[in-house]
C-alpha positions in Angstrom: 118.9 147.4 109.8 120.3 147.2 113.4 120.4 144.0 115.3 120.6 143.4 119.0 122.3 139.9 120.3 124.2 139.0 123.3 127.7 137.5 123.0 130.5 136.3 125.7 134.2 137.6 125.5 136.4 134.8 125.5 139.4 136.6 125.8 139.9 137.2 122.5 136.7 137.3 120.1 133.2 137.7 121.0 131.1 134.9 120.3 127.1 135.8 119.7 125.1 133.4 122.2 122.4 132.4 119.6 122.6 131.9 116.2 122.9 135.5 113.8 121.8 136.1 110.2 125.1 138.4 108.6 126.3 138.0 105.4 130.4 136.9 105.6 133.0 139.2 104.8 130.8 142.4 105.9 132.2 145.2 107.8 129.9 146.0 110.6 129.8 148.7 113.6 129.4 147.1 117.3 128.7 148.8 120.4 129.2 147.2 123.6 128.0 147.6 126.9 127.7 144.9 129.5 124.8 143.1 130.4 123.1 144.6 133.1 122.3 141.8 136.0 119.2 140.4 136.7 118.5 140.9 140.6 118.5 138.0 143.0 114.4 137.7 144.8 116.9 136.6 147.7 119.0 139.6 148.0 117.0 142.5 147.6 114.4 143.0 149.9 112.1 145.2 148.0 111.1 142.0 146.2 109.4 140.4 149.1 107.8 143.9 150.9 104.8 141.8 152.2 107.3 140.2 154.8 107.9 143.8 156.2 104.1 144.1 156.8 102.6 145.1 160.1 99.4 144.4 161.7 98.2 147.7 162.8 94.1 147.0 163.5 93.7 150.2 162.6 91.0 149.4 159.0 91.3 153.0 158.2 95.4 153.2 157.8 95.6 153.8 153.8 92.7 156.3 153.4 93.6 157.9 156.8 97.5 157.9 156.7 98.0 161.8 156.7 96.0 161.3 160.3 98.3 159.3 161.7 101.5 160.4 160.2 101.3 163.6 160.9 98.1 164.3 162.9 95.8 166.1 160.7 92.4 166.1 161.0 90.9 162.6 159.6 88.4 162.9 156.1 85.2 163.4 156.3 83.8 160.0 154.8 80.6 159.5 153.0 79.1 157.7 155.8 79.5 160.6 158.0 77.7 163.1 155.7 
């Protein structure tokens, strides 16, 4: 059986954050690694990408990108065939 709980290092003994069901007087095996953080909305700005939007006018940017990336010739759409 293999249990996963989060604990704090008071300096001397790690004590589990929520309650855990071992029996007393049981050797057991830990591994540690630390817990990885949780990133802040307010300091990354791939969590708020809309605010980097642009208004372009141009209503065939995501199907035509290639076009005006690069210059390629635009798709043929359904309309035109």
């Amino acid at each position: 059986m293999t249990k996963r709980l989060h604990a704090v290092f008071d300096g001397k003994v790690l004590k589990p954050e929520e309650s855990v069901d071992l029996e007393v007087g049981k050797r057991y095996v830990l591994t540690i690694e630390p817990k990885q953080k949780i990133p802040d909305v307010k300091e990354d700005p791939a969590f708020d990408l809309s605010s980097l939007a642009v208004k372009t006018n141009i209503s065939d940017l995501a199907r035509e990108h290639d076009h005006y990336l690069y210059g390629i010739p635009k798709r043929r759409s359904d309309a035109d065939q």
